[in-house]
C-alpha positions as CSV (number, residue, x, y, z in Angstrom):
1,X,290.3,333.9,35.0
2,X,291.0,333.3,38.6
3,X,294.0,331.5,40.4
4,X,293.5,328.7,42.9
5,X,295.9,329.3,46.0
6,X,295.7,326.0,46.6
7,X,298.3,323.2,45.6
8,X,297.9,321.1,42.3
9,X,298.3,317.8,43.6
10,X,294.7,316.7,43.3
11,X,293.2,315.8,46.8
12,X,295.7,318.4,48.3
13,X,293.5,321.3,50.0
14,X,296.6,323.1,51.6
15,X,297.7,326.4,50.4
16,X,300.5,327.2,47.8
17,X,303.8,328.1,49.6
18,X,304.0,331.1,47.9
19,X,302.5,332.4,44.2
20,X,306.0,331.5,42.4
21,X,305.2,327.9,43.0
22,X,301.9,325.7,42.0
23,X,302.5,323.5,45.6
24,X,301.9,323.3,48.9
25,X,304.8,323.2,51.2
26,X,305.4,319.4,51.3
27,X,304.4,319.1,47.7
28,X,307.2,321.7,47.1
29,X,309.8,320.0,49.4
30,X,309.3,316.3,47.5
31,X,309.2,318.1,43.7
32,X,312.7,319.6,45.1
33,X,314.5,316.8,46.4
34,X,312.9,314.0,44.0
35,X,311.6,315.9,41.4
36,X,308.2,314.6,42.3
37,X,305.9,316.1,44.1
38,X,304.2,312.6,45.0
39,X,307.5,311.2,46.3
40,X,306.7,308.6,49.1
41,X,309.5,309.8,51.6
42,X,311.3,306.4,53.9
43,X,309.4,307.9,56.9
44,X,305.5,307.3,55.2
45,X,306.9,303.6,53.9
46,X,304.9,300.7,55.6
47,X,307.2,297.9,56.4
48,X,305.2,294.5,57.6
49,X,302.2,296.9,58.4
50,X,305.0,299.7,60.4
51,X,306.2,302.6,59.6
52,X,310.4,302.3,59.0
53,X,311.6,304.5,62.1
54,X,309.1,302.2,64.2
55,X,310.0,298.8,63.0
56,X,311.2,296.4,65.4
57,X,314.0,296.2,63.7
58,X,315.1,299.4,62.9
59,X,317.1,300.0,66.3
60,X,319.3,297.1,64.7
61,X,320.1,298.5,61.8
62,X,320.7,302.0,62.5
63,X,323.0,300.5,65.5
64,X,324.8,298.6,63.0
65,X,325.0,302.2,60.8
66,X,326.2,303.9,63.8
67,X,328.8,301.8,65.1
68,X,330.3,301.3,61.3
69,X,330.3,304.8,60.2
70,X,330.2,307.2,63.9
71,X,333.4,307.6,65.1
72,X,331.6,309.1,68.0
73,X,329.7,306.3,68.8
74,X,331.2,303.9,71.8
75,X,331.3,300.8,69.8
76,X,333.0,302.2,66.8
77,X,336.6,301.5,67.4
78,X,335.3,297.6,67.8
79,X,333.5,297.9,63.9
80,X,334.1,300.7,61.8
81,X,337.6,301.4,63.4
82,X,338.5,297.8,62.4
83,X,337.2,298.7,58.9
84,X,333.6,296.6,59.0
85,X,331.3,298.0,56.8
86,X,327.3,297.6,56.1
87,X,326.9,296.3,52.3
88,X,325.7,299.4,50.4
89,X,322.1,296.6,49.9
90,X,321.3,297.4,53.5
91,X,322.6,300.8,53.6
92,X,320.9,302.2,51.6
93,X,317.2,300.2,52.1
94,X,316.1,299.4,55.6
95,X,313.4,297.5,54.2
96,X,316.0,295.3,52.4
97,X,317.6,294.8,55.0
98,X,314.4,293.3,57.3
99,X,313.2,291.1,54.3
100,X,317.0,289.4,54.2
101,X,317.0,289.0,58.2
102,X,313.3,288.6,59.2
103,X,311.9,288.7,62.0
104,X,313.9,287.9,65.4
105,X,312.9,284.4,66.4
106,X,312.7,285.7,70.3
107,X,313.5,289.1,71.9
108,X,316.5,287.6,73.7
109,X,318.1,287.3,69.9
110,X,320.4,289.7,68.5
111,X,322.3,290.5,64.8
112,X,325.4,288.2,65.0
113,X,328.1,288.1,62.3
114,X,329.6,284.5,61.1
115,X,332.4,285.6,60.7
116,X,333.6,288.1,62.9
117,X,336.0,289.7,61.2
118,X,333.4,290.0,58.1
119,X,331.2,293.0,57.3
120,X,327.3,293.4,57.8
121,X,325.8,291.2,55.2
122,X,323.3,288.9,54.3
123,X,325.6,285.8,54.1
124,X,327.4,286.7,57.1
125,X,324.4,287.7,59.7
126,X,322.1,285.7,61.4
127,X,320.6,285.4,64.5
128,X,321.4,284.7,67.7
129,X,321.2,284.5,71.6
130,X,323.5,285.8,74.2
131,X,325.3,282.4,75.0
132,X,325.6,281.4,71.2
133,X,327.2,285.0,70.4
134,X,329.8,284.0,73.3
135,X,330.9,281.2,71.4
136,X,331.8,283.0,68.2
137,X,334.2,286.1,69.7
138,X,337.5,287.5,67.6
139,X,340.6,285.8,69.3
140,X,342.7,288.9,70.6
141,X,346.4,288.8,70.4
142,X,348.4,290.5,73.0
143,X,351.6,291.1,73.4
């Protein structure tokens, strides 16, 4: 009775990562962190025919992520540092969040909140140019 060192994952040719374990390296990685070895990871998800990280919206959200949740980032004192937030829908789901928003009617569009003082949301975003985004700014108080 011999031992295959290859993985089990049928269709998988590459070698066991080591004889304590009956997968391959990626096999072994996805059984680990999802308890399946067949775990579609966000990166190999199609979105509209893309992969996520090279959506045409993904720059969007993960700018919106940034400036809500980095305190490093430049923006973040105008967002997270006022205490918006991303809704945990879009959060956690990039692909939830480009079904809600859809496609940008023209590259000179950009995500735009309703409400300004409102968090990341589908009833609060939209789209919108440069010259409509003017027209919905915070009042700032001084004194």
């Amino acid at each position: 009775m011999s031992i295959s060192n290859v993985c089990m994952v049928e269709k998988c040719n590459e070698y066991r990562y080591n004889n304590s374990t009956d997968y391959c390296i990626t096999h072994r990685y996805r059984f680990r962190k999802y308890g399946d070895p067949l775990h579609e990871t966000r990166v190999t998800r199609r979105i509209d025919g893309f992969k996520a990280s090279e959506h045409p919206l993904y720059r969007t959200w993960s700018g919106i992520i940034s400036r809500t949740t980095n305190p490093k980032d430049i923006a973040y004192k105008y967002y997270g540092g006022r205490g918006i937030k991303m809704c945990k829908r879009w959060r956690n789901d990039f692909a939830k969040f480009a079904s809600d928003m859809g496609k940008k009617p023209t590259p000179k569009h950009s995500i735009d909140r309703i409400d300004n003082d409102g968090n990341y949301e589908p009833s609060n975003c939209r789209w919108a140019t440069m010259a409509e985004q003017s027209m919905n700014k915070r009042s700032t108080i001084r004194l």
